[in-house]
mmCIF file of the C-alpha atoms, coordinates in Angstrom:
data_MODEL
# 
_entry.id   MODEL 
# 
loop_
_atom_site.group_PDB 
_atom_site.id 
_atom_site.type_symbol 
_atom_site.label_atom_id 
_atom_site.label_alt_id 
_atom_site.label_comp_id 
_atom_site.label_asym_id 
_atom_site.label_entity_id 
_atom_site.label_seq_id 
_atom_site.pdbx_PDB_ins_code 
_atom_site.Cartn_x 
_atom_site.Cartn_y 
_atom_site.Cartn_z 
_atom_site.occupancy 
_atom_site.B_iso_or_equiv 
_atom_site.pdbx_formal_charge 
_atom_site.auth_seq_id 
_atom_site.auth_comp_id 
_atom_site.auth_asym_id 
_atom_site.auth_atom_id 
_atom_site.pdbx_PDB_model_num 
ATOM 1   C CA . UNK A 1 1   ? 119.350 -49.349 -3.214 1.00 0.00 ? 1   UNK A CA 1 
ATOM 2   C CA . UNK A 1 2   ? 115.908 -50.835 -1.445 1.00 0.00 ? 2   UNK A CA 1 
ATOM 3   C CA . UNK A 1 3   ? 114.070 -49.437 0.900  1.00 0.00 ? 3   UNK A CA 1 
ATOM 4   C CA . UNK A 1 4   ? 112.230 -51.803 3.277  1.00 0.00 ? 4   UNK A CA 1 
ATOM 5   C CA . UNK A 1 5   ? 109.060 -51.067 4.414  1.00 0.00 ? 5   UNK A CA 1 
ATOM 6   C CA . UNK A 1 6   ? 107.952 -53.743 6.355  1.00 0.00 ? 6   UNK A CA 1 
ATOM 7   C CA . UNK A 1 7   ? 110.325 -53.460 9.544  1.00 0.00 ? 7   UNK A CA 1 
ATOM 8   C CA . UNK A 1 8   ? 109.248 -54.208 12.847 1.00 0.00 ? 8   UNK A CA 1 
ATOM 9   C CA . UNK A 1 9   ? 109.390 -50.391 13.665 1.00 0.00 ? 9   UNK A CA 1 
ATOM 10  C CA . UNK A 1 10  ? 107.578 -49.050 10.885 1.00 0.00 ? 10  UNK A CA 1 
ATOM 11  C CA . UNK A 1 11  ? 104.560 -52.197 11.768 1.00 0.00 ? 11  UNK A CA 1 
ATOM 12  C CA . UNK A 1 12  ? 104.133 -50.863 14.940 1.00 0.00 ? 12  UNK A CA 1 
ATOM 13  C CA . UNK A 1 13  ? 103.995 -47.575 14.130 1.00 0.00 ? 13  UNK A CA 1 
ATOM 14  C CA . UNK A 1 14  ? 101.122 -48.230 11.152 1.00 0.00 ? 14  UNK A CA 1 
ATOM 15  C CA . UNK A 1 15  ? 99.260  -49.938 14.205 1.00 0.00 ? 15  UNK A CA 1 
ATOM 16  C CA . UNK A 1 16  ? 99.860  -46.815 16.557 1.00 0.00 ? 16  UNK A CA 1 
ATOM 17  C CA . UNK A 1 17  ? 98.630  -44.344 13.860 1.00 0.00 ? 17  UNK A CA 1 
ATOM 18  C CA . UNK A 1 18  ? 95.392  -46.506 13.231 1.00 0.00 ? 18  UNK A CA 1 
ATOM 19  C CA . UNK A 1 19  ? 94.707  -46.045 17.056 1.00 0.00 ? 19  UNK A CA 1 
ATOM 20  C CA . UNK A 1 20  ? 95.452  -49.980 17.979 1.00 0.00 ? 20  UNK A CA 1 
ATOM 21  C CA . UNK A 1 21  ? 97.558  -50.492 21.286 1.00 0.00 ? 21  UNK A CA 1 
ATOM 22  C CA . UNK A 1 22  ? 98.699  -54.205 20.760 1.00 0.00 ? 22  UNK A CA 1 
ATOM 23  C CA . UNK A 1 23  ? 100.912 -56.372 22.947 1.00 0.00 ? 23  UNK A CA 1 
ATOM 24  C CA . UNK A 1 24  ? 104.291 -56.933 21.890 1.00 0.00 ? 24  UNK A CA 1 
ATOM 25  C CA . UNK A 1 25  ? 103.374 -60.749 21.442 1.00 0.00 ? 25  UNK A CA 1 
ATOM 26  C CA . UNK A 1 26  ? 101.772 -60.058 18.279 1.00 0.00 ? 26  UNK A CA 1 
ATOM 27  C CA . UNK A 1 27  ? 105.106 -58.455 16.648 1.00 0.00 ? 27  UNK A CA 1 
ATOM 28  C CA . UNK A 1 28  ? 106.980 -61.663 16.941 1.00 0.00 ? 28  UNK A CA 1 
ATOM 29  C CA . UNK A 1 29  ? 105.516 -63.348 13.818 1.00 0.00 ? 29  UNK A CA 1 
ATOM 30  C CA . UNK A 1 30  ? 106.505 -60.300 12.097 1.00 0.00 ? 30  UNK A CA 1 
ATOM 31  C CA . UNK A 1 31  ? 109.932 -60.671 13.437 1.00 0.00 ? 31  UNK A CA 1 
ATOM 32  C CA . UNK A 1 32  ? 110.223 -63.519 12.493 1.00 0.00 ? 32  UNK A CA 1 
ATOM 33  C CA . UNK A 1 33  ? 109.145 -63.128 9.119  1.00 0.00 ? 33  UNK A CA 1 
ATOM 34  C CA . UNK A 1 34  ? 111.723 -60.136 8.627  1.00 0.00 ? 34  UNK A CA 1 
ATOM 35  C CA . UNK A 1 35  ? 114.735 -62.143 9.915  1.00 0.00 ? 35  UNK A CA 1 
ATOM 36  C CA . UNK A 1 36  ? 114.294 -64.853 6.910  1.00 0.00 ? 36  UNK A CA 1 
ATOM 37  C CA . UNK A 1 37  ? 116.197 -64.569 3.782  1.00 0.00 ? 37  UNK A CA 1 
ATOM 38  C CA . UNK A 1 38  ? 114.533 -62.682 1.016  1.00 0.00 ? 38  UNK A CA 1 
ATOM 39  C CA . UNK A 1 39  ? 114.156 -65.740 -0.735 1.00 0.00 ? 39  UNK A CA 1 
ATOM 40  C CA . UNK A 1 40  ? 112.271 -67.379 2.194  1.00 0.00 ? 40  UNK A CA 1 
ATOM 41  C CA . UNK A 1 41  ? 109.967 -64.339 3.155  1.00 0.00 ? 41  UNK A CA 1 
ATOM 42  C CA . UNK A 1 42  ? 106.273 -65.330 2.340  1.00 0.00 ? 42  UNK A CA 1 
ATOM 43  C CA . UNK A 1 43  ? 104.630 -61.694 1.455  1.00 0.00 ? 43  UNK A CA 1 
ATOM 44  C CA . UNK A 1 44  ? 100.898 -63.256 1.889  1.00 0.00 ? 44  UNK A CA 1 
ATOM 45  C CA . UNK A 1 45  ? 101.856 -64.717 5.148  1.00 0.00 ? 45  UNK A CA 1 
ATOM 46  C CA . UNK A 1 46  ? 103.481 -61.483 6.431  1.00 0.00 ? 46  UNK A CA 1 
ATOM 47  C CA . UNK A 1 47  ? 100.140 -59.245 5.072  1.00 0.00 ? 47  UNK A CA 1 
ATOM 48  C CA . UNK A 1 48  ? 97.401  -62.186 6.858  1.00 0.00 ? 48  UNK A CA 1 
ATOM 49  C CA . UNK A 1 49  ? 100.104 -61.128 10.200 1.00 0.00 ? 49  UNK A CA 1 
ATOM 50  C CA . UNK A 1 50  ? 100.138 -57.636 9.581  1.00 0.00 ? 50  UNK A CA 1 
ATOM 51  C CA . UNK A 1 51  ? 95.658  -57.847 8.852  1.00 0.00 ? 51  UNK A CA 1 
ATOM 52  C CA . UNK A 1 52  ? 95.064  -60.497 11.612 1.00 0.00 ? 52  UNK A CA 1 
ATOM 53  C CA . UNK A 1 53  ? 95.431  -58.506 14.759 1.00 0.00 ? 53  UNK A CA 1 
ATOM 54  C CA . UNK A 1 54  ? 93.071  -55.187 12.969 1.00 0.00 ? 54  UNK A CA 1 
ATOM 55  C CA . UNK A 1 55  ? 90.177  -57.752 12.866 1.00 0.00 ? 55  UNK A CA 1 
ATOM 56  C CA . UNK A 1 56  ? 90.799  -58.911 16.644 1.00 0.00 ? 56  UNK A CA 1 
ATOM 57  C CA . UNK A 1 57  ? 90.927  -55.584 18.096 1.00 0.00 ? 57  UNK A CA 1 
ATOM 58  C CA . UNK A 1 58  ? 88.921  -53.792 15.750 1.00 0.00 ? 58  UNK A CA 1 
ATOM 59  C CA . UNK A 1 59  ? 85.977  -52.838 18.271 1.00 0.00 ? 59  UNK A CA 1 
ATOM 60  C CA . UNK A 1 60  ? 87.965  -52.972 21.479 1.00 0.00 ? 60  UNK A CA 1 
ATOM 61  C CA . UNK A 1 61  ? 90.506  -50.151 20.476 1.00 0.00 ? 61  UNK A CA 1 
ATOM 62  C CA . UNK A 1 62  ? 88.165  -48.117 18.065 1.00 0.00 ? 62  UNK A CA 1 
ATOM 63  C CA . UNK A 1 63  ? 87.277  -46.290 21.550 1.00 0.00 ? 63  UNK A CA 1 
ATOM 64  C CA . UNK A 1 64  ? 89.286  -44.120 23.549 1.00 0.00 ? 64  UNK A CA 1 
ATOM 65  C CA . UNK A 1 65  ? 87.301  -44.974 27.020 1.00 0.00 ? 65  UNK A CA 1 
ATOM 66  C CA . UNK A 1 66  ? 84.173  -46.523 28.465 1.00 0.00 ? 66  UNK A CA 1 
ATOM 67  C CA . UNK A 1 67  ? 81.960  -45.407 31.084 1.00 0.00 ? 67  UNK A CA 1 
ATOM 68  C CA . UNK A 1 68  ? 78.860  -45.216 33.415 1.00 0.00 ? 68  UNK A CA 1 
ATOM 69  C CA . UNK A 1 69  ? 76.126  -43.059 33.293 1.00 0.00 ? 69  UNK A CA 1 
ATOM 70  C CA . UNK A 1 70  ? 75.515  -41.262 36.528 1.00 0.00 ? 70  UNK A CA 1 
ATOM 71  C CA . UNK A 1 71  ? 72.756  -38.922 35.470 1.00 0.00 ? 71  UNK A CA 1 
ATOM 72  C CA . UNK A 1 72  ? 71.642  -37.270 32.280 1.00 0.00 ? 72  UNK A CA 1 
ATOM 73  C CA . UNK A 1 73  ? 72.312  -33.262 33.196 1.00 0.00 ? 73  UNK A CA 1 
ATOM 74  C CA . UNK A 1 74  ? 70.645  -32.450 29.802 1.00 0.00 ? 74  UNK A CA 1 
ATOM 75  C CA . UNK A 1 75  ? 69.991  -33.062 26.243 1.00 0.00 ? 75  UNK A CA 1 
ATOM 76  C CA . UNK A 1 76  ? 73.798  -32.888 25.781 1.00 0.00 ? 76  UNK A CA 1 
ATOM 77  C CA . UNK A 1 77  ? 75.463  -33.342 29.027 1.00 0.00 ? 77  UNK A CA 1 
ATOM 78  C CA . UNK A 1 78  ? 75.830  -36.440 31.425 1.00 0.00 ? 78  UNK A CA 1 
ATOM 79  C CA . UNK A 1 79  ? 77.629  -37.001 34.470 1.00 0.00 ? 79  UNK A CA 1 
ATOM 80  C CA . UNK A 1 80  ? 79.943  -40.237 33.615 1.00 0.00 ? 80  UNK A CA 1 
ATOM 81  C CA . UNK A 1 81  ? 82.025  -42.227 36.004 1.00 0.00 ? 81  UNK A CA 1 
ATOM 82  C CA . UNK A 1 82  ? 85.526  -43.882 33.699 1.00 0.00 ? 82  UNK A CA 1 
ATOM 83  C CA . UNK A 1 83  ? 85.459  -47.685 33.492 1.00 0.00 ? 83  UNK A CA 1 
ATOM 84  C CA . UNK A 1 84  ? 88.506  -48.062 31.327 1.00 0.00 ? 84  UNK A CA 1 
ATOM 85  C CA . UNK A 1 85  ? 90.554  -46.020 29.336 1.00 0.00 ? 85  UNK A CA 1 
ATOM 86  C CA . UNK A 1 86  ? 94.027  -45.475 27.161 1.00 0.00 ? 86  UNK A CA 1 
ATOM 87  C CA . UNK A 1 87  ? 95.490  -43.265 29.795 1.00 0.00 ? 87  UNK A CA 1 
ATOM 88  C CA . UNK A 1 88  ? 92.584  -40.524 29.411 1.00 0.00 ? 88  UNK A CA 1 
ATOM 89  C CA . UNK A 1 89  ? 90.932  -39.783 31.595 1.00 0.00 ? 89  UNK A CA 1 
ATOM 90  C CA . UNK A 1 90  ? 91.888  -40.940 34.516 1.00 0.00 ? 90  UNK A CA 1 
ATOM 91  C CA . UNK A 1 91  ? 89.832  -44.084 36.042 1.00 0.00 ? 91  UNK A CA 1 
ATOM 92  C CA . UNK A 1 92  ? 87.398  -44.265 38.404 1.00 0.00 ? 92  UNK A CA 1 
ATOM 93  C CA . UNK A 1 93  ? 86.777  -40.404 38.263 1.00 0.00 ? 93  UNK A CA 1 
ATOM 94  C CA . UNK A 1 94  ? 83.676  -38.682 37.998 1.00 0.00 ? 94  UNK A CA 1 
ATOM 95  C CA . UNK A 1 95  ? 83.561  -36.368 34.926 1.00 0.00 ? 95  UNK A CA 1 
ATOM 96  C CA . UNK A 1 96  ? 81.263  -34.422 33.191 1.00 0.00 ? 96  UNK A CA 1 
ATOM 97  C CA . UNK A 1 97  ? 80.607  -34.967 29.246 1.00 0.00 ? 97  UNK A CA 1 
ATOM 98  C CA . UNK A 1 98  ? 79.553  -33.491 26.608 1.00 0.00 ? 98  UNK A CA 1 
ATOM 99  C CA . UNK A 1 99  ? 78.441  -35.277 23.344 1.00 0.00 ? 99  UNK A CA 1 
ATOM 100 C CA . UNK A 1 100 ? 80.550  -33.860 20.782 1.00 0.00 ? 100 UNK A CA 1 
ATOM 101 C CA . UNK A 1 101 ? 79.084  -32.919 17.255 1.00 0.00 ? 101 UNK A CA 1 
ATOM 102 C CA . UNK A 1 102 ? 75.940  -31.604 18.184 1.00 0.00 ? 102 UNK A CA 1 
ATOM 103 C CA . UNK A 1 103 ? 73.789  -28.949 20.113 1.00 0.00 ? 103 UNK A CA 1 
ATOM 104 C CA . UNK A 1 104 ? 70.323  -30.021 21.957 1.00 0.00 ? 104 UNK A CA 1 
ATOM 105 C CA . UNK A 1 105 ? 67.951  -27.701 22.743 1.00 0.00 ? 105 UNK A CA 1 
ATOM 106 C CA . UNK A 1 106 ? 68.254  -25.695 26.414 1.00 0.00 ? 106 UNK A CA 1 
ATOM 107 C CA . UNK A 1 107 ? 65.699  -27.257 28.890 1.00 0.00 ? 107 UNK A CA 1 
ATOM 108 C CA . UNK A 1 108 ? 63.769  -23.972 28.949 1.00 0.00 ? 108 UNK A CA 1 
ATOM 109 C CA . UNK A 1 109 ? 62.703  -24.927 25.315 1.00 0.00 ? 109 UNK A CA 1 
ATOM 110 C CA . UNK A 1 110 ? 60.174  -27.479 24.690 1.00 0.00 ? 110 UNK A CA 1 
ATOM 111 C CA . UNK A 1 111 ? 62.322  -29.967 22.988 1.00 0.00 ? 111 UNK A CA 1 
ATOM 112 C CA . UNK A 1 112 ? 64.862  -29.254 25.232 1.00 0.00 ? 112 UNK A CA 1 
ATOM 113 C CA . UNK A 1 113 ? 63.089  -31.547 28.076 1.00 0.00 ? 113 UNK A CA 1 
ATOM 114 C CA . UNK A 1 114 ? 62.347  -33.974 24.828 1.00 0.00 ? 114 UNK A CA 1 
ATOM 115 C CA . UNK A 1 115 ? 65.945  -34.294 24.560 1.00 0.00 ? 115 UNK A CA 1 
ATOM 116 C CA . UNK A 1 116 ? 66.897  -34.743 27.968 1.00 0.00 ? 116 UNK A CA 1 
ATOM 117 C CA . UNK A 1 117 ? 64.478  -37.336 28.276 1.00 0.00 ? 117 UNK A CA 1 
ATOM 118 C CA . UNK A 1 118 ? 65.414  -39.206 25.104 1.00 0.00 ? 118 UNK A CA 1 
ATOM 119 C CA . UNK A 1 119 ? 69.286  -39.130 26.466 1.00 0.00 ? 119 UNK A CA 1 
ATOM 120 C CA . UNK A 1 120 ? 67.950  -40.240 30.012 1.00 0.00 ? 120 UNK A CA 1 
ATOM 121 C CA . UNK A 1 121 ? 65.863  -43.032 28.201 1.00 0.00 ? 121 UNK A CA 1 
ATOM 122 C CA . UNK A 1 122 ? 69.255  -44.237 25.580 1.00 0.00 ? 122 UNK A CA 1 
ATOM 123 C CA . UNK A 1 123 ? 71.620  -43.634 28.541 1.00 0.00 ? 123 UNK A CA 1 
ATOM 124 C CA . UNK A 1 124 ? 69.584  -44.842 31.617 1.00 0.00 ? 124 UNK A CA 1 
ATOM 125 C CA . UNK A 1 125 ? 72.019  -44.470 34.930 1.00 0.00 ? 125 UNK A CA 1 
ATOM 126 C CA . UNK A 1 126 ? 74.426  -47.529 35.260 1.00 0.00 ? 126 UNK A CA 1 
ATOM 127 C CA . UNK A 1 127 ? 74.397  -47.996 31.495 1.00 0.00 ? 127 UNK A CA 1 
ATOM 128 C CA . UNK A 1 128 ? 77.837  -48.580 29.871 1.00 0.00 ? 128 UNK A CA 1 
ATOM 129 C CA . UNK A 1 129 ? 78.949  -46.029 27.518 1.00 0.00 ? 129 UNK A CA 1 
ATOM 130 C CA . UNK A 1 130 ? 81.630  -46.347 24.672 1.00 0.00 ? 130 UNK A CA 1 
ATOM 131 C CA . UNK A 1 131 ? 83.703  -43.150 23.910 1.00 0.00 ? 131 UNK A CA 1 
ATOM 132 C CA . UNK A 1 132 ? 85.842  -41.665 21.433 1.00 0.00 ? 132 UNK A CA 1 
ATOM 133 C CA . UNK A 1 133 ? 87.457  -38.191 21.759 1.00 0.00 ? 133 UNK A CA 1 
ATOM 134 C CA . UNK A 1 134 ? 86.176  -35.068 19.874 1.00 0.00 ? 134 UNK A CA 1 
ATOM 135 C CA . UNK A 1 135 ? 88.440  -32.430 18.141 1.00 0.00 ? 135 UNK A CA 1 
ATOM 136 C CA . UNK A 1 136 ? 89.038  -30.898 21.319 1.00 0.00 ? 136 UNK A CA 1 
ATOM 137 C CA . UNK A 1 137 ? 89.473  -32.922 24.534 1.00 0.00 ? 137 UNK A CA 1 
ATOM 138 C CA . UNK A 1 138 ? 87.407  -30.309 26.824 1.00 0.00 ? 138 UNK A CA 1 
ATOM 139 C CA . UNK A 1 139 ? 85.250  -27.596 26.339 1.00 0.00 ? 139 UNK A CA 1 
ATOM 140 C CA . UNK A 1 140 ? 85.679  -24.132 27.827 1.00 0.00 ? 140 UNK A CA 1 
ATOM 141 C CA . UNK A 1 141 ? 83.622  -25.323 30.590 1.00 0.00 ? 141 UNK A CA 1 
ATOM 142 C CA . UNK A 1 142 ? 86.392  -28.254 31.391 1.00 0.00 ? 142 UNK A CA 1 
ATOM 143 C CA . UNK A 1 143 ? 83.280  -30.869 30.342 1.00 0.00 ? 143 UNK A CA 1 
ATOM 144 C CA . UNK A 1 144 ? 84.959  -34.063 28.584 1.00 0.00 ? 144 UNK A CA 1 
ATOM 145 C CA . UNK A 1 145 ? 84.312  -33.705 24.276 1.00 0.00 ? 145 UNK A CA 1 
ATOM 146 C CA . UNK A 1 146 ? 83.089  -37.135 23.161 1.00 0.00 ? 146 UNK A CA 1 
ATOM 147 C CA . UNK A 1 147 ? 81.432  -39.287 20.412 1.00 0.00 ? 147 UNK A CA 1 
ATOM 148 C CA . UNK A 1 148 ? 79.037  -41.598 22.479 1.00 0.00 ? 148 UNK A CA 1 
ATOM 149 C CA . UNK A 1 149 ? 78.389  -45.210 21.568 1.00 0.00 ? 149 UNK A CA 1 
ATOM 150 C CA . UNK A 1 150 ? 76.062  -47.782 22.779 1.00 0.00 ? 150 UNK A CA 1 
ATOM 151 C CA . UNK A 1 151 ? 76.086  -51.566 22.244 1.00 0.00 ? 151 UNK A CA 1 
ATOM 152 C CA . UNK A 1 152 ? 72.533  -53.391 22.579 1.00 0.00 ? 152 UNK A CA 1 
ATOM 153 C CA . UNK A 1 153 ? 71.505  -56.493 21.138 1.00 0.00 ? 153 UNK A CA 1 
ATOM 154 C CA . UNK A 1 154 ? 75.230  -56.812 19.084 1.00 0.00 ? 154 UNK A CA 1 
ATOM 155 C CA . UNK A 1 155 ? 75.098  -54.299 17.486 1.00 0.00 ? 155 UNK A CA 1 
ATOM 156 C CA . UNK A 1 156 ? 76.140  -50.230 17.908 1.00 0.00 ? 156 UNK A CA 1 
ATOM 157 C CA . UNK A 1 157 ? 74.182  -47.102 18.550 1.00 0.00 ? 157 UNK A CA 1 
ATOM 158 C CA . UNK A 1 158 ? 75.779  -43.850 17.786 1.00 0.00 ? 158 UNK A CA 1 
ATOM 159 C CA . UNK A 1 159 ? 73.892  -41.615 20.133 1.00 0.00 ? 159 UNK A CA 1 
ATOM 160 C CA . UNK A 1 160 ? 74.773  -37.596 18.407 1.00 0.00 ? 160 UNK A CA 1 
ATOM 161 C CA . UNK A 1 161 ? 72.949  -39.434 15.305 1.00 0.00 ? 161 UNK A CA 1 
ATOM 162 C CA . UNK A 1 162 ? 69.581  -40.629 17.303 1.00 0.00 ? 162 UNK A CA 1 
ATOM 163 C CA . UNK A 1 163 ? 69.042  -37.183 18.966 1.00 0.00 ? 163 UNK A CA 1 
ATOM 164 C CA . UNK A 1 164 ? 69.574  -35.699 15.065 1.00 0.00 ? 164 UNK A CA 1 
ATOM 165 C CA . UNK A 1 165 ? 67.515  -37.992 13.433 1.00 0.00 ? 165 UNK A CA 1 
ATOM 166 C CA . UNK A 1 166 ? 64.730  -37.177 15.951 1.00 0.00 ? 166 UNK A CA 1 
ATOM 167 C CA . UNK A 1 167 ? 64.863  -33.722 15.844 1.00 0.00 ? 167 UNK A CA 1 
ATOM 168 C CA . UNK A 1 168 ? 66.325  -33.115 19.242 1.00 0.00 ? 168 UNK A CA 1 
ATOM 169 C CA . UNK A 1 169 ? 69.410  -31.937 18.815 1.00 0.00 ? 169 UNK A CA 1 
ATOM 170 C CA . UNK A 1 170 ? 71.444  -29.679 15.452 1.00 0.00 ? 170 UNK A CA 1 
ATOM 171 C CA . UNK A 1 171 ? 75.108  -30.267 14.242 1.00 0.00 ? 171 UNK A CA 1 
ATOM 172 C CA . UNK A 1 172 ? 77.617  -28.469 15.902 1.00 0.00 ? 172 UNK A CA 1 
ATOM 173 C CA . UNK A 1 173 ? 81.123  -27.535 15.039 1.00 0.00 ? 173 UNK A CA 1 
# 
């Protein structure tokens, strides 16, 4: 008996599970390949298929949403409005997030206004954010959980990991 992994099916869903939302147009070569004869099937062609589409999409779909700073609340917390996203959250609202990972200091502490102003300064309002989800979609004060990315000059900024390398904020679980 042999057991065929390479269906159509079981493609998309190894795309699905590595968080990549592609059009249906890029399962037809794959169809294709699977309706062949065994002895016609080219294996190389069928992986270059199956690897083509993770290096197109790679940086598009590694983020679950993208938005615009409003204001920096503080060290931690930003008011966001939701330029695109999967399905979550909804678009065009105003949320509030969180940055997930970490814990700046309180603005009555000194480096708590140090962080603030560092977030205000890597986040200025209007600024386009990149976002994937945390553990936890919300915290228990309904603020969005998120990993926060930044693209200048072509190349990415993960902001949790600036406010820790400057002191400004500890890990948080």
């Amino acid at each position: 008996m042999r057991i065929t992994f390479f269906t159509v099916k079981n493609i998309k869903k190894f795309f699905r599970f590595a968080g990549f939302n592609l059009p249906r147009i890029f399962f037809f070569p794959y169809q294709f390949l699977l309706s062949q004869k065994e002895e016609m099937r080219v294996w190389p062609l069928a992986f270059l298929f199956l690897l083509l589409p993770l290096f197109l999409f790679q940086e598009e779909n590694r983020f679950h949403f993208s938005a615009e700073v409003i204001r920096t609340i503080d060290g931690d917390t930003m008011e966001v409005r939701i330029l695109e996203s999967h399905g979550w959250p909804e678009v065009g609202k105003l949320e509030k997030l969180r940055l997930a990972g970490i814990d700046a200091f309180e603005l009555h502490e000194s480096r708590g206004v140090l962080a603030k102003a560092f977030l205000d300064s890597l986040c200025s309002p209007g600024e386009r954010i990149y976002c994937r989800k945390g553990r936890r979609a919300r915290d228990s004060y309904g603020r969005l959980l998120a990993y926060v990315y930044l693209r200048r000059e072509g190349r990415w900024i993960d902001v949790q990991e600036e406010l820790l390398k400057r002191g400004l904020a500890r890990r948080w679980t």
